[in-house]
ROTIFI-947579 format. One record per residue (C-alpha): z negated, x negated, y negated. Coordinates in steps of 0.2 Angstrom, whole numbers, plus 5000, padded with zeros to 4 digits. Layout:
<recs>
ZXY
...
</recs>
This chain:
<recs>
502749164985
501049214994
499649274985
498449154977
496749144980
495449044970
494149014983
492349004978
491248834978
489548864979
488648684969
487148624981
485848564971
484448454980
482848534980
481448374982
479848444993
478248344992
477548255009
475948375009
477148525009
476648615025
477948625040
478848745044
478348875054
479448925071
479549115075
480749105089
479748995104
481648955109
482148885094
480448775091
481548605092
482048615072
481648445066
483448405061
483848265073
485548245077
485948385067
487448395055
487348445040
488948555033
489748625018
488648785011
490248885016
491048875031
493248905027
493049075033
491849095021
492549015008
494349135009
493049285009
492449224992
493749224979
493449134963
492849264952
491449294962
490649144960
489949204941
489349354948
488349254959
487849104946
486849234938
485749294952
485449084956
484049054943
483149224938
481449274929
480249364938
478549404931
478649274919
478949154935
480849074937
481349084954
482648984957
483748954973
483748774974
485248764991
485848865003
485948705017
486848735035
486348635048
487448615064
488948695071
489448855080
488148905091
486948775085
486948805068
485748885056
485548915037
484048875027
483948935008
482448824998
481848914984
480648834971
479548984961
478848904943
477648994930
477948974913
476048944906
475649144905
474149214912
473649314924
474449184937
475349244951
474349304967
475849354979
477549324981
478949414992
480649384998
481549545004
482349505023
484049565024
484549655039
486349565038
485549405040
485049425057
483649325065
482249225055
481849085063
480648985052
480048975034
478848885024
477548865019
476748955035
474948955026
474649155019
475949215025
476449375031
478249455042
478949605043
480649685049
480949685031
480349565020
479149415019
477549395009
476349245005
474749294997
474449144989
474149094969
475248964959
474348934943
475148984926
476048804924
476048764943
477548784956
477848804975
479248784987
479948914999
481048915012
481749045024
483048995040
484149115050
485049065064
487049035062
488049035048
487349145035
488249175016
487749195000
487149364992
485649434983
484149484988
482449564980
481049464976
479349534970
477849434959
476549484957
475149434944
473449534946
473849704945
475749684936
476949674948
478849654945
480449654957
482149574951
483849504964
484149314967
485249224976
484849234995
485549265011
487249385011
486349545004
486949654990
488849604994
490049734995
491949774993
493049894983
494849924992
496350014989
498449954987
499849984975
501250074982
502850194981
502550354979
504150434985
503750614982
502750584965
501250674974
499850544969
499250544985
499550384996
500750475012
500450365027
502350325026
502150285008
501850065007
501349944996
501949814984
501649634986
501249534973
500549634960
499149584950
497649684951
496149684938
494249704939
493549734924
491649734918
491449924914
489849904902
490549774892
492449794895
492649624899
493949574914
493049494926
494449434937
496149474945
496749464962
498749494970
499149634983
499549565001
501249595008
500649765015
500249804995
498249804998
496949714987
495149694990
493749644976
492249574983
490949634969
489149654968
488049824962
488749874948
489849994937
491949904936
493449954933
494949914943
496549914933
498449874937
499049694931
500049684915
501549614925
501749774931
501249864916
502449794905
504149794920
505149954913
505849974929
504250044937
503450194931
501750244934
501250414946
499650424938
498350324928
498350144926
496550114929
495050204940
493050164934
491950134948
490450184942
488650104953
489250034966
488050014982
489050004996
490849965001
492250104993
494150124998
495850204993
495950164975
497750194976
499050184961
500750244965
502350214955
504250234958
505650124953
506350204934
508050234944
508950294931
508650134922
508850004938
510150104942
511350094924
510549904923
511449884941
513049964936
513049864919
512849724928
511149674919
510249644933
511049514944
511349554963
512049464978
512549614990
513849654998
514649864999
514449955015
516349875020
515849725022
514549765033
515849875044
516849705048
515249615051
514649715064
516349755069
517149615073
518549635060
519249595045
519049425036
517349455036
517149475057
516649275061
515449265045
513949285056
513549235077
513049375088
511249325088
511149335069
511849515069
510749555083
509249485072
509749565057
509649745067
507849695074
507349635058
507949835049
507049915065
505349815061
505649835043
504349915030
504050105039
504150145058
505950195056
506950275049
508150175061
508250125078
509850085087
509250085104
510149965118
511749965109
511249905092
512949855086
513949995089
512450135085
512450045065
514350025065
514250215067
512850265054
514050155042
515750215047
515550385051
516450525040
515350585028
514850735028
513350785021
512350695007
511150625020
512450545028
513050455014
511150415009
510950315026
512450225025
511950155009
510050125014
510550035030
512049935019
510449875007
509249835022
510749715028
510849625013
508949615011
508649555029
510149425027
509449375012
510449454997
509749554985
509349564966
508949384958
507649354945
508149334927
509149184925
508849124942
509649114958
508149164965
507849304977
506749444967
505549504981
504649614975
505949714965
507149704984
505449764994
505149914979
506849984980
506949984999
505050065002
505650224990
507150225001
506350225019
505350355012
506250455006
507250445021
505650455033
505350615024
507350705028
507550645045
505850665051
506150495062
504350395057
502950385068
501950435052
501250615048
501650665029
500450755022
500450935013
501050884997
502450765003
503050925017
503551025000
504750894993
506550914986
508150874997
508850714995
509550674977
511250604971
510050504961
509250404975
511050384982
511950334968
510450214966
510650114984
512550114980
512350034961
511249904973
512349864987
513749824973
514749994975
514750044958
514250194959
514750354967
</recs>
């Protein structure tokens, strides 16, 4: 299952421009051939675009595409791309209206948005004034009158908002429209395992995949969207300014065998720029998974740690089960697993995991890591716990349990290339809790 997307599609709606409508004029002396000959016109969002604008985020931007300014609308009539790769160039026609009040408007501006690069022509060209930030015609439309605009940039340019200013005799009023790529920010953060119930995201602490996250309109409380973490447990909203609210998915909310290390919900109050690390850590409930193992209410399809001794050991009746290429694999694929460590077998894979899982045990570590590296098998072979009344490997339950056990093992051995931070270096020594959890899971039955 990957994470699903709903992409955004911006609607092009034809703007007509009259035949005395005045050309265009050409900034760049480079660029002067622009008379559309031979060019091709393409979809307002190239794909890459597209994946960058998720569905939700389309009426965030509908409400910025027809806007009253001074008692004029101004309304983005198409954002239109013309050519490909190096040749290509984005052109967004406007069209300002008044609505019969007096005084009539005597200047207009567009704000010229550093992201958008090069201007290379607008329209008209008649009173018209550039500078490195914004464009201004000092022309009138009359009170019931309209006028076309049109700004071009070079290369492939996407949607955002921008200011624009009226201004009718001495009252002069700026609001945002749609324009080129301004005003577009993003709010980051993952959900993930907090080990050592510190609340703060260690570097050897990961995510969840598959978890929904909410963005919710903090003024007026109303969700706006939802997107699903990455397999790396990371989500991203692309928002505009703004106050939100990101809040975990009720999928998660309402599974009892997670519980929450913290809140449920962070506001993000006026957001102007890009923000990060909104974070919201949880732990498997392991006493709960654990009894639900051992009662057999959560189905699994492991196998103990003695199977896993005739596997890699050639014997018993399980020695033949798997070739020597799919044991090799399976001891790549627990190496490259969810932390940088906590194993690595070196040259001699085989023998150095037949001797984490057959060694006497002698210490409650020892027994720990047998049982984690038993469960990474069956993971990386494909066993696990099943979804409810399904055969149905459960992914994200499988990935949960194993990244509380890498870290907790990360943290005792001290073998991950990560650096823990304060709070995690004051943690309690490995539980019979987390053992007896891993064992209930590999189908031991406890210890």
């Amino acid at each position: 299952m990957k994470s699903i997307y709903y992409f955004l599609a911006i609607l092009v709606v034809m703007g007509s421009f009259t035949a005395c409508e005045p050309a265009d004029e050409i900034l760049n002396p480079n660029d002067s051939n622009l008379d559309g000959a031979g060019l091709i016109e393409t979809p307002s969002l190239t794909k890459e675009q597209e994946d960058a604008y998720p569905a939700y985020f389309s009426a965030l931007l509908d409400s910025y595409k027809e806007v009253k300014i001074n008692t004029y609308t101004v309304k983005l009539l198409e954002r239109r791309v013309d050519g490909v790769g190096a040749e290509a160039t984005t052109t967004f026609n406007y069209e300002v209206r008044g609505n019969g009040a007096t005084p009539q408007l005597d200047s207009f501006t567009f704000e010229l948005p550093s992201c958008a690069g090069e201007l290379i022509s607008y329209s008209p060209k008649q009173a018209a004034g550039v500078s490195q930030d914004q464009i201004k015609w000092n022309q009138s439309i009359s009170k019931d009158g309209s006028q076309k605009f049109s700004l071009t940039y070079k290369g492939e340019i996407p949607l955002g908002v921008i200011s624009a200013t009226a201004t009718r005799g001495s009252i002069l009023e700026t609001a945002l429209v749609q324009g080129p790529c301004a005003g577009v920010y993003n709010l980051s953060g993952s959900i993930y395992i907090d080990a050592n119930e510190s609340k703060v995201k260690d570097p050897e602490e990961t995510g969840i995949a598959f978890i929904s996250v909410d963005l919710i309109n903090k003024d007026t409380g109303n969700k706006l969207g939802s997107v699903d973490t990455g397999e790396n447990g990371l989500f991203s909203f692309k928002v505009l300014t703004g106050n939100y609210t990101i809040a975990v998915g009720e999928d998660l909310l309402e599974d009892s065998n997670y519980t929450a290390v913290g809140e449920n919900s962070i506001d993000v109050p006026n957001v102007t720029k890009d923000l990060s690390g909104f974070n919201f850590g949880y732990l498997l409930n392991s006493t709960k998974v654990t009894n639900d193992l051992e009662n057999k209410m959560i189905e699994v399809t492991t196998e103990p740690t003695k199977f896993w001794q005739q596997v890699i050991g050639r014997k018993g009746p399980n020695k033949d089960l798997y070739s020597s290429t799919d044991i090799r694999n399976f001891l790549l694929a627990v190496e490259d697993s969810y932390l940088d460590g906590p194993f690595f077998f070196g040259e001699n894979k085989e023998k150095a995991a037949l001797d984490i899982l057959s060694k006497p045990i002698k210490t409650d570590l020892d027994l720990f890591l047998q049982q984690l590296l038993t469960a990474e098998l069956n993971v990386v072979s494909g066993r696990g716990a099943l979804l409810p009344g399904t055969k149905e490997q459960n992914k994200k339950f499988n990935d949960a349990l194993l990244i509380y056990a890498e870290a907790v093992a990360c943290r005792e051995t001290g073998n991950c290339a990560v650096e823990s931070s304060k709070a995690n270096a004051e943690t309690k020594a490995i539980s019979s809790r987390d053992t007896r959890l891993l064992s209930a899971f590999n189908g031991s039955g406890g210890i």
